[in-house]
Residue frames as a rotation matrix with the C-alpha (Angstrom) as fourth column:
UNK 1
-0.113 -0.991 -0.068 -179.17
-0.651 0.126 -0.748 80.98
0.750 -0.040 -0.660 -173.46
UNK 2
0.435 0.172 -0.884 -178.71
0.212 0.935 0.286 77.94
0.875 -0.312 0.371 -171.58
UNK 3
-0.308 -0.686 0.659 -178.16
-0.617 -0.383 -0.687 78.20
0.724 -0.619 -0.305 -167.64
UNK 4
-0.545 0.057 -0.837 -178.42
0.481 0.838 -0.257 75.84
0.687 -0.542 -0.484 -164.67
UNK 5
-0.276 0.476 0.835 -181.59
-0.456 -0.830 0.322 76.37
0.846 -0.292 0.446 -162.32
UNK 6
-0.950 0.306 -0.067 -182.03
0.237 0.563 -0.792 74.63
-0.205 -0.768 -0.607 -158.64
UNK 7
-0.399 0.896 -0.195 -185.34
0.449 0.376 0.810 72.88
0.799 0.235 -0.553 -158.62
UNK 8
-0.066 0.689 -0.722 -185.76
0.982 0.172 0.074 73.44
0.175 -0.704 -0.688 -154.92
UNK 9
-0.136 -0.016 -0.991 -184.64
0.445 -0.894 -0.047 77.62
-0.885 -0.447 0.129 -154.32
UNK 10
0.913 0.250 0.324 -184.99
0.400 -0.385 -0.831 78.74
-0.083 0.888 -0.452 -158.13
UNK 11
0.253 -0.855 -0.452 -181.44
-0.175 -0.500 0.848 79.76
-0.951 -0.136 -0.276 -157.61
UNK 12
0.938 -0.159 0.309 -179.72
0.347 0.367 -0.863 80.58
0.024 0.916 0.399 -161.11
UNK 13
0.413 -0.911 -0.012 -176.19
-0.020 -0.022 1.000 79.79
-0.911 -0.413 -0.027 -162.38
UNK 14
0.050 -0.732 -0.680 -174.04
-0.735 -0.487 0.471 80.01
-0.676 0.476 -0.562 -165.43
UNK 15
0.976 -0.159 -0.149 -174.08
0.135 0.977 -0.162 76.59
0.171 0.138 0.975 -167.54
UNK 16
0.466 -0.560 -0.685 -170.49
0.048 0.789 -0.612 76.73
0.883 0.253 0.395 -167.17
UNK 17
0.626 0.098 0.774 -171.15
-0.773 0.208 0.599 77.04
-0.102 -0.973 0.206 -163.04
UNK 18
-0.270 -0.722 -0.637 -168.54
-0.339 0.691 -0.639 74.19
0.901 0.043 -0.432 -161.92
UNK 19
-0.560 0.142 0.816 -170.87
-0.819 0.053 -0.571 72.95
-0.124 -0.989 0.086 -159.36
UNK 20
-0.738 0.296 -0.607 -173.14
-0.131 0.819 0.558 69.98
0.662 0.491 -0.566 -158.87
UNK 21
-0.211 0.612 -0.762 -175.37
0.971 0.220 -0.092 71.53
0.111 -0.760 -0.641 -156.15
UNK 22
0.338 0.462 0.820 -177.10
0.296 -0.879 0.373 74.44
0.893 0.116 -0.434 -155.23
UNK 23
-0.731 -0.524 0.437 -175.41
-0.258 -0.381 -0.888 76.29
0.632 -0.762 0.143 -152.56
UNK 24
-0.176 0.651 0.738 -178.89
-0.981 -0.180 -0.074 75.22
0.085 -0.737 0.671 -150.76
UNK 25
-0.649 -0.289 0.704 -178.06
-0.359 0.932 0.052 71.77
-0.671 -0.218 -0.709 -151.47
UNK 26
0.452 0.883 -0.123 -180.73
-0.273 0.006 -0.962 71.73
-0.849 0.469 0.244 -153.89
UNK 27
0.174 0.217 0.961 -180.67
0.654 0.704 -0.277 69.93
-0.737 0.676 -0.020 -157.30
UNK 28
-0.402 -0.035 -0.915 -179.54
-0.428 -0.876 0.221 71.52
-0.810 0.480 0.337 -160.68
UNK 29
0.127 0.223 0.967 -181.36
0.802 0.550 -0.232 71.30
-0.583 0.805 -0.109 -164.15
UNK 30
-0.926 -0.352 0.139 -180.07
0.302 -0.465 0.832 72.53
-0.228 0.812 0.537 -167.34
UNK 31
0.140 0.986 -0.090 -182.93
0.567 -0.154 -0.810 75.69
-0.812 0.062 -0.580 -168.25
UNK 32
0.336 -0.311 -0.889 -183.05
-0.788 -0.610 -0.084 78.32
-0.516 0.729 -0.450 -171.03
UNK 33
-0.827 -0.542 -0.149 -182.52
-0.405 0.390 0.827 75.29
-0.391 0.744 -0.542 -173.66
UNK 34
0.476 0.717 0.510 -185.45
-0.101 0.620 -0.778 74.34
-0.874 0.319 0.367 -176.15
UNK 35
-0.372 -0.117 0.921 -184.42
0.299 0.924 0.238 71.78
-0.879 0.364 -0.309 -178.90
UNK 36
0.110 0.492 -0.864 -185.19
-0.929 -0.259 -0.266 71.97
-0.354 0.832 0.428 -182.26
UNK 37
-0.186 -0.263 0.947 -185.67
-0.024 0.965 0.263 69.42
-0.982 0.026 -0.186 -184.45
UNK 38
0.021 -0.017 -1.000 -185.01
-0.795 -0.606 -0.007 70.04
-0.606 0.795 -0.026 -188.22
UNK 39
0.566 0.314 0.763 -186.62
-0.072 0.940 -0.333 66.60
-0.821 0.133 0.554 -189.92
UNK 40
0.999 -0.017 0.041 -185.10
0.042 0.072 -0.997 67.33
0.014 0.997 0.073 -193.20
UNK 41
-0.144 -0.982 0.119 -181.13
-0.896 0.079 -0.437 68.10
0.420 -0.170 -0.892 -192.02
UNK 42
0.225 0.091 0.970 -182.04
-0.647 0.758 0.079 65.02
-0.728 -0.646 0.230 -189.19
UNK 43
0.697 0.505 0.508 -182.69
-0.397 0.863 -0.314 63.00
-0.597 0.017 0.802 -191.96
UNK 44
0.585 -0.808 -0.067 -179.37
-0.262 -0.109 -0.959 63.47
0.768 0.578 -0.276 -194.25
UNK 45
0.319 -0.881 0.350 -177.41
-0.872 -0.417 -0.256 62.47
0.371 -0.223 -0.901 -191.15
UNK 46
-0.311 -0.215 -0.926 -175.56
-0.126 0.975 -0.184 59.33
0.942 0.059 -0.331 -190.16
UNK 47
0.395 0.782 -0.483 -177.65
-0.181 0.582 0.793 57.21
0.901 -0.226 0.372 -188.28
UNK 48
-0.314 -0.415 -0.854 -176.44
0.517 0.679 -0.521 57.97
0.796 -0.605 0.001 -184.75
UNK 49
0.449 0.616 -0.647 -177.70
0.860 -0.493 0.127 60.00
-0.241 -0.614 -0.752 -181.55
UNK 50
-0.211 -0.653 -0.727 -175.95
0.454 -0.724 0.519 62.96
-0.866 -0.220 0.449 -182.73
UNK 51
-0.492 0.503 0.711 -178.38
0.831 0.027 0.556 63.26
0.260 0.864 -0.431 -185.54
UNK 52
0.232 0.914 0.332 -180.33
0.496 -0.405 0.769 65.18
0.837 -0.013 -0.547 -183.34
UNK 53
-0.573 -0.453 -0.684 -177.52
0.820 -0.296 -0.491 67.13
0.019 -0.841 0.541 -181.65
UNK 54
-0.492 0.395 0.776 -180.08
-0.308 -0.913 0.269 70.38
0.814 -0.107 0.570 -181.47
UNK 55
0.779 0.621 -0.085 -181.91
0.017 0.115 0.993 68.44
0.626 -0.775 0.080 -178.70
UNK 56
0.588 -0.453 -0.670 -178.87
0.689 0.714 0.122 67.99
0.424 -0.534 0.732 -177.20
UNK 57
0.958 0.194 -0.211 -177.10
0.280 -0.789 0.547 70.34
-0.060 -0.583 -0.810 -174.96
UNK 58
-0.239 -0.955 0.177 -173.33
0.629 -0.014 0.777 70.59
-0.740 0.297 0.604 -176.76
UNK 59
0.486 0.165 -0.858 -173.01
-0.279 -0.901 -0.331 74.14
-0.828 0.400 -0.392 -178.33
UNK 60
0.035 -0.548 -0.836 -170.21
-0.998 -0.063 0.000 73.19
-0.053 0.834 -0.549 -180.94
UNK 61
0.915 -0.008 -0.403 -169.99
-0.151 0.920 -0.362 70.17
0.374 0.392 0.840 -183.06
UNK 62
0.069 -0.978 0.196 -165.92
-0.626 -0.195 -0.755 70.72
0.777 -0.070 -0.626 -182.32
UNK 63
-0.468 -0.501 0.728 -166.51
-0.846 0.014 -0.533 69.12
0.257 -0.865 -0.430 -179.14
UNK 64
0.564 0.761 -0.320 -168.55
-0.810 0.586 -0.033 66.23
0.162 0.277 0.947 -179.83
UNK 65
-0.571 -0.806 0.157 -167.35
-0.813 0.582 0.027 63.17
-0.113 -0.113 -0.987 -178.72
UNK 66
0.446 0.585 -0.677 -168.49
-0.886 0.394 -0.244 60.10
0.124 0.709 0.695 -180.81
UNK 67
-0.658 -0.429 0.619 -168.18
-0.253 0.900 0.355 56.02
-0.709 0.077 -0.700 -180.99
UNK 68
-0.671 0.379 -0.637 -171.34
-0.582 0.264 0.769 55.68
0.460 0.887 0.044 -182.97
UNK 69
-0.886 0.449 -0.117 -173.48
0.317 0.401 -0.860 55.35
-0.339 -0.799 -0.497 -180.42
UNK 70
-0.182 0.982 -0.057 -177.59
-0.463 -0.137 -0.876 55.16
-0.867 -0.133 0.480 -180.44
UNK 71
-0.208 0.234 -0.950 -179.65
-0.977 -0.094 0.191 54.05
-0.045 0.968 0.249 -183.35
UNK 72
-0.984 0.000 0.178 -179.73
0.017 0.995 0.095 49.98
-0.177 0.096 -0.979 -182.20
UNK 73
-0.592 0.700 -0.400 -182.24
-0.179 0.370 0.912 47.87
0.786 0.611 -0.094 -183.61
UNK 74
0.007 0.846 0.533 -185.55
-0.908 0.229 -0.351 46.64
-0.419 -0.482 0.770 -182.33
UNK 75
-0.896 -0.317 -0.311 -185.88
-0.371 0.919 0.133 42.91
0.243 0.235 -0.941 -182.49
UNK 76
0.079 0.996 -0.047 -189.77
-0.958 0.089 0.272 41.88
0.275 0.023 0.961 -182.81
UNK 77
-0.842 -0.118 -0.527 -190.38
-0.112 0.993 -0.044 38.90
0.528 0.022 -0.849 -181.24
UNK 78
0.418 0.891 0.176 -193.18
-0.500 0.063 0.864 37.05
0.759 -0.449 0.472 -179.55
UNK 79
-0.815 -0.554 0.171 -192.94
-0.276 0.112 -0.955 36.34
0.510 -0.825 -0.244 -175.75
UNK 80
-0.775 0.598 0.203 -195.67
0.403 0.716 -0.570 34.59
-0.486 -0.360 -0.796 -173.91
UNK 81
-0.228 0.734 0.640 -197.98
0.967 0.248 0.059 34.90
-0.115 0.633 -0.766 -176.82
UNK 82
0.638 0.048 -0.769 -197.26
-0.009 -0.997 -0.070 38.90
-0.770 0.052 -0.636 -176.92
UNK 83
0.572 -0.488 0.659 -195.47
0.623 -0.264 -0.736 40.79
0.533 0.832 0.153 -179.53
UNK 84
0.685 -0.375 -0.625 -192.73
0.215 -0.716 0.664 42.83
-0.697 -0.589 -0.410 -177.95
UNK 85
0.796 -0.586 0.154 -189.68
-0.010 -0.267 -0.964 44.59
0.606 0.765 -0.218 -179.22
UNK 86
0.710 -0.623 -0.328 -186.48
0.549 0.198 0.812 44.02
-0.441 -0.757 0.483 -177.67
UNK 87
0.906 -0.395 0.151 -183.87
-0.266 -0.810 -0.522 46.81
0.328 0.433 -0.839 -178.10
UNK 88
0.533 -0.844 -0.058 -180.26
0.709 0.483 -0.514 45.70
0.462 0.233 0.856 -179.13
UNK 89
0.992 -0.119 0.037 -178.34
-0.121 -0.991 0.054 47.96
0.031 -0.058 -0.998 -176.64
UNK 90
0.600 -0.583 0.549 -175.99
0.124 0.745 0.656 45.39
-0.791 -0.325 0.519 -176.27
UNK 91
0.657 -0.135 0.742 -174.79
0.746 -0.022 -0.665 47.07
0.106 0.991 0.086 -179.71
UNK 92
0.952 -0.177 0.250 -173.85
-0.123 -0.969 -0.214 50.14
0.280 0.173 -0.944 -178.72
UNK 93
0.673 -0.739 0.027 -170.13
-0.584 -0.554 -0.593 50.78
0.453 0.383 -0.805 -178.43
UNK 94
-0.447 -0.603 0.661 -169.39
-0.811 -0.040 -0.584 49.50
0.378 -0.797 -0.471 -175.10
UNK 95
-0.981 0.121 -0.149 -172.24
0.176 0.878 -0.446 47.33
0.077 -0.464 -0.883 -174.40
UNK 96
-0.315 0.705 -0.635 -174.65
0.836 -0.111 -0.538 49.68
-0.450 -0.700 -0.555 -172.68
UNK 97
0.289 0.798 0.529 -177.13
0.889 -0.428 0.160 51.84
0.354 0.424 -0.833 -172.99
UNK 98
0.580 -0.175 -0.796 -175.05
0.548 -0.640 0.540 54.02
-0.603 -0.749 -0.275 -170.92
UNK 99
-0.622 -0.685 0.380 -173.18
0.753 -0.390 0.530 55.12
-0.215 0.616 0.758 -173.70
UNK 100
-0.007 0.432 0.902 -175.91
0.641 -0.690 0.336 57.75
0.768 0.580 -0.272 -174.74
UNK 101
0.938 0.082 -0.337 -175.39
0.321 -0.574 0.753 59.38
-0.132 -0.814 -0.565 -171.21
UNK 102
0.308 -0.947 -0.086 -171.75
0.470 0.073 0.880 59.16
-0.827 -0.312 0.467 -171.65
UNK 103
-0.191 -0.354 0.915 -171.28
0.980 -0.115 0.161 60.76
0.048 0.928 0.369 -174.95
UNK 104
0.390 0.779 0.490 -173.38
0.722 -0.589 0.362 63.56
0.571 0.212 -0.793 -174.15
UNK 105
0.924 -0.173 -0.342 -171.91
0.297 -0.240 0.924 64.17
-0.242 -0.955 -0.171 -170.60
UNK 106
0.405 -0.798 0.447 -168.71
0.685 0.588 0.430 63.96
-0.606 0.132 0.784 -171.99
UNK 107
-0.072 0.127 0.989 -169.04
0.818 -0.561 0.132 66.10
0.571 0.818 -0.064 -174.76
UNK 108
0.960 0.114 0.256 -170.17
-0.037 -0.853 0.520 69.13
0.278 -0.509 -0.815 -172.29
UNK 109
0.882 -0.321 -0.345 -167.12
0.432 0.261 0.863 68.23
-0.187 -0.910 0.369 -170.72
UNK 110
-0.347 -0.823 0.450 -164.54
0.924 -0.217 0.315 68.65
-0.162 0.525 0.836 -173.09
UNK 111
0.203 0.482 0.852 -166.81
0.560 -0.771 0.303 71.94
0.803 0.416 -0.427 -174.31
UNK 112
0.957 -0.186 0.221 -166.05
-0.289 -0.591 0.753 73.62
-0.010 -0.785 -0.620 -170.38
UNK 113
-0.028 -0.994 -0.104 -162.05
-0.381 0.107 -0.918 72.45
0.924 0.014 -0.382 -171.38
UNK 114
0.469 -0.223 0.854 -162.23
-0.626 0.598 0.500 69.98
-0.623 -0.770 0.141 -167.65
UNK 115
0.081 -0.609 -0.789 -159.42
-0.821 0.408 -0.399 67.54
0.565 0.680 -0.467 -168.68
UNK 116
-0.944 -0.317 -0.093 -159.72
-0.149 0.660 -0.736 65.18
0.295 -0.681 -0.670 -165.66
UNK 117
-0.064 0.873 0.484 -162.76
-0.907 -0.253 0.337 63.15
0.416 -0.418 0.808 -164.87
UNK 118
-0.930 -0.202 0.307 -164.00
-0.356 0.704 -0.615 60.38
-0.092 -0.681 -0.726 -162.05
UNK 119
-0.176 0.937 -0.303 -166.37
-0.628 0.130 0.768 57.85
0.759 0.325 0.565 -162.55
UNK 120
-0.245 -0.260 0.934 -167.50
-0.959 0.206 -0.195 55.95
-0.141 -0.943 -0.300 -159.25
UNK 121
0.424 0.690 -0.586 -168.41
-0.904 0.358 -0.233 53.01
0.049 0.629 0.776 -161.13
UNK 122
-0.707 -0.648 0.282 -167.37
-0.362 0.675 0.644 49.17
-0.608 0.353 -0.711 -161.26
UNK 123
0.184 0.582 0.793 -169.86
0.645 0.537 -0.544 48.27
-0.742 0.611 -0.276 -164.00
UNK 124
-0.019 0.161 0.987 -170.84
0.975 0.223 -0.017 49.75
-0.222 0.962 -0.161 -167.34
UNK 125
0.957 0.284 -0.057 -170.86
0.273 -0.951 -0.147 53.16
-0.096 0.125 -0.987 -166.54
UNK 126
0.153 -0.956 -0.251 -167.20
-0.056 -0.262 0.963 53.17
-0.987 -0.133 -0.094 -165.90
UNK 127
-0.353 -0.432 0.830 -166.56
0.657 0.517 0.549 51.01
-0.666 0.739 0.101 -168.75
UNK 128
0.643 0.562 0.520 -168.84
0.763 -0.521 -0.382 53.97
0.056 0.643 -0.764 -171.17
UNK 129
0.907 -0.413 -0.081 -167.28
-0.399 -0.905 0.148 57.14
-0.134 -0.102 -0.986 -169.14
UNK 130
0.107 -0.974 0.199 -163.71
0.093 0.209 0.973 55.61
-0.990 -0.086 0.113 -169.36
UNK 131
0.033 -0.046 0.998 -164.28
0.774 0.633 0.003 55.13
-0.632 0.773 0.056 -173.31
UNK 132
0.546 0.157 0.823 -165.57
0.508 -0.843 -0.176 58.21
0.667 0.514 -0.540 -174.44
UNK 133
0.682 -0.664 -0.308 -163.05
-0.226 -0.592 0.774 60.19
-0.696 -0.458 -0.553 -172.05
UNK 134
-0.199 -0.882 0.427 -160.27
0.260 0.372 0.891 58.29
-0.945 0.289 0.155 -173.84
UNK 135
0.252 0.190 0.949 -161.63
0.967 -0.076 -0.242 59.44
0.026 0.979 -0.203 -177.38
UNK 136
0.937 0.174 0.304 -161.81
0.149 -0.983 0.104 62.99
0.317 -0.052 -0.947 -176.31
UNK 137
-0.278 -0.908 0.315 -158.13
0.276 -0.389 -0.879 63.03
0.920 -0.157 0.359 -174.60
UNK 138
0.486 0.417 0.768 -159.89
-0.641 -0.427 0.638 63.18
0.595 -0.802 0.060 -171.25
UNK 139
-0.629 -0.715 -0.305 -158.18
-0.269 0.569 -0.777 61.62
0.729 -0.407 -0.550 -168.38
């Protein structure tokens, strides 16, 4: 079962703890959660980060919030006599690559029922967390 653990005191909490610090000021990360990754369902699903919602930390599909984010191309190209790939995030929903934070984050959200969230943002993160709130009915 999946539960929030401070890096610096080992202090454990609930995952659905409403905090964002360790009473010791210390740092939380999300423990008790190992991924799976079933190649054969993965591969029957549309072609977006939510393909591989077992890695991902959103108990119920129900609460998934989606634009059709992840999955942008690679764009081979040669750059001072290198091969590189250049990834098209500029695809994703909003713009940004922030959208695969924002879907995710989001998603937990709606899953703890929080109906009101703040992003401190005047760039692309707003412009992601403002989107995928508004899909979900988040303010």
């Amino acid at each position: 079962m999946p539960y929030l653990s401070c890096q610096h005191c080992k202090r454990e909490y609930a995952e659905d703890t409403r905090i964002w610090r360790c009473a010791c000021g210390g740092v939380l990360r999300l423990a008790g959660f190992t991924p799976r990754f079933p190649r054969p369902e993965i591969r029957k699903r549309p072609a977006t980060l939510w393909r591989y919602r077992e890695a991902l930390p959103v108990q119920e599909d129900t609460h998934i919030i989606t634009l059709g984010e992840g999955m942008t191309p690679l764009l081979p190209l040669s750059w001072q006599g290198e091969e590189i790939l250049f990834k098209l995030d500029f695809l994703c929903p909003t713009g940004s690559f922030k959208d695969r934070g924002s879907t995710v984050m989001l998603s937990k959200v709606k899953e703890h029922g929080i109906e009101q969230v703040v992003e401190d943002s005047s760039g692309n993160a707003g412009a992601s967390v403002a989107a995928y709130a508004a899909r979900g009915g988040i303010e």
